[in-house]
Structure formats: structure tokens, C-alpha cells
C-alpha positions in Angstrom: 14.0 6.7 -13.5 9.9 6.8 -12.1 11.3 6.0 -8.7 14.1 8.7 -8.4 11.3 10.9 -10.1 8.9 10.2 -7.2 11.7 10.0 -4.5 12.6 13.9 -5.5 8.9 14.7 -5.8 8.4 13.0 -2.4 10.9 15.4 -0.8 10.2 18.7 -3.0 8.7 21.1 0.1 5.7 23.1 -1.5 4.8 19.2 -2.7 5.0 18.1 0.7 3.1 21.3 2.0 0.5 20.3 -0.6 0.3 16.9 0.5 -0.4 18.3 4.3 -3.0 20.6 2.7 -4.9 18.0 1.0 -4.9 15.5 3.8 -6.3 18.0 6.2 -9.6 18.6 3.4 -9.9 15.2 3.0 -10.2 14.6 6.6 -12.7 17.2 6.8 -14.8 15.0 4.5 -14.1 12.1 6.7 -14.9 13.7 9.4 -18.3 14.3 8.7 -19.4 10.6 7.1 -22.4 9.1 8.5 -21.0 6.2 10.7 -22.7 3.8 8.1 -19.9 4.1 6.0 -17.8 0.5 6.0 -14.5 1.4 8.4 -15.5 4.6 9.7 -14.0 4.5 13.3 -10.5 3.9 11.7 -11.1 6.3 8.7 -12.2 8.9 11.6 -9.3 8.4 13.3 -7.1 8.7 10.9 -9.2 12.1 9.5 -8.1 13.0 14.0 -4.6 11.9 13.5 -3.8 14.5 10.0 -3.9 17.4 12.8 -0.5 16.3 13.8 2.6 18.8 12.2 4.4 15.7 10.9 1.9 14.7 8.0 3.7 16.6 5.5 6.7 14.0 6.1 8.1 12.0 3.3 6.6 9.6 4.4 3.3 10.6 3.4 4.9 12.5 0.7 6.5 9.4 -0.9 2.9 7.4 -0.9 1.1 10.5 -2.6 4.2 10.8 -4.9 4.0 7.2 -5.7 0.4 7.1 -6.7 -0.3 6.0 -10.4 -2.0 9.2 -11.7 0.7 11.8 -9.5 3.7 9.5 -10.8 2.1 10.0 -14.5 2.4 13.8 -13.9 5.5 14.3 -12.6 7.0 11.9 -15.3 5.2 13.5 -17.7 6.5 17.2 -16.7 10.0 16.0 -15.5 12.9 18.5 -16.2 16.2 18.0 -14.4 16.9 22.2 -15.3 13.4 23.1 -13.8 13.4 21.8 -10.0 9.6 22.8 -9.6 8.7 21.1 -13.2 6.9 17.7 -11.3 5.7 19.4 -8.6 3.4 22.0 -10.5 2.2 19.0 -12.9 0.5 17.7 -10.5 -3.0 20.0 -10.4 -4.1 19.8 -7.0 -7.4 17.6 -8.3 -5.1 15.4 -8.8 -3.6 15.4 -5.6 -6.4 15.1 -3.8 -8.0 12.4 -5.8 -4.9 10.3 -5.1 -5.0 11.0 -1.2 -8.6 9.8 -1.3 -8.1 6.8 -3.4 -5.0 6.3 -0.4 -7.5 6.7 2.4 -8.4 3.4 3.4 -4.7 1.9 2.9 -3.4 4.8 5.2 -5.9 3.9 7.9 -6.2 0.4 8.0 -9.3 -0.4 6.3 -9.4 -3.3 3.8 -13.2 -3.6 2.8 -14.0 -7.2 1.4 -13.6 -7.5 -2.2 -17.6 -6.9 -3.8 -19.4 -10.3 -4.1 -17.5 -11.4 -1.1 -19.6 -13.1 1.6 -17.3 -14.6 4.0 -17.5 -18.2 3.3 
């Protein structure tokens, strides 16, 4: 039942809205990282690419839904009688915290594991 939780969540349209909405802050933050930080030319870009309308696709949507701590909430709050129930469990702290934590997958940046040294 998580996954046709999160596929509904994914498609709900204020949760998708939201989604935009906290991509857009987030790449305000990016946007503004000293280049010293590991991957910034593809975390900018990405952070130039959220202007585009079609962010708030399922797509993105369906990652963000699919997140551990936004999957938790909706599961948590999941009524079949209350359409919105999933949605408005997930605070927008959350929300945000799980489009950061999806910032590096989204935009291609895999930094080496800590220790590694590339031997």
C-alpha cells in the first residue's frame, strides 16, 4: 500500500505545487554556494534548470513523494475519505529537507564515499 500511497501523493496538485515551491528555494540556496562546494557546476545548473514550468511534474513529484521521511508522513496521515489527508502531513520542513537531501541525485553529483581516496 506505501507505493499507491506515494503514487497518489505524487499526483495530488497543491503537493506537486509544493514540490515546485520548494525546489525553487532550494535552488536559491544553490545558487549562491561558494564554487568550493564538491559538484557545484552541476548542482548550479540544476538550481538554473528548476525555472522551467514543468518541475512540478510527477516526475519530480513521485521522487519527493518517495522519500523516506515524506513517505512516513503520508502513510502516517493516510485516509482514503480525506483526499488532502497525506498531502497536509507532510509540514513543508519536511518537504524541503527531503528535496535537499535529493539534490545531488537530481543533478548528477555522486561525491566519493568519506575516507575514499581513489586507489
Amino acid at each position: 500500500m506505501t507505493l499507491q500511497i506515494e503514487a497518489a501523493l505524487s499526483l495530488h496538485p497543491l503537493f506537486r505545487q509544493r514540490v515546485h515551491m520548494g525546489f525553487l528555494r532550494v535552488a536559491q540556496e544553490v545558487a549562491v554556494e561558494p564554487p568550493s562546494v564538491p559538484g557545484n557546476p552541476v548542482r548550479v545548473g540544476l538550481a538554473r534548470a528548476v525555472h522551467q514550468p514543468d518541475l512540478a511534474s510527477p516526475g519530480y513529484a513521485a521522487v519527493v513523494a518517495a522519500h523516506p521521511a515524506v513517505a512516513a508522513a503520508a502513510r502516517a496521515a493516510h485516509d482514503p475519505a480525506v483526499p488532502d489527508a497525506a498531502n497536509t502531513a507532510v509540514s513543508d520542513a519536511v518537504l524541503l529537507d527531503a528535496v535537499r537531501a535529493l539534490w545531488n541525485q537530481l543533478c548528477g553529483f555522486h561525491p566519493a564515499p568519506a575516507g575514499f581516496t581513489g586507489e
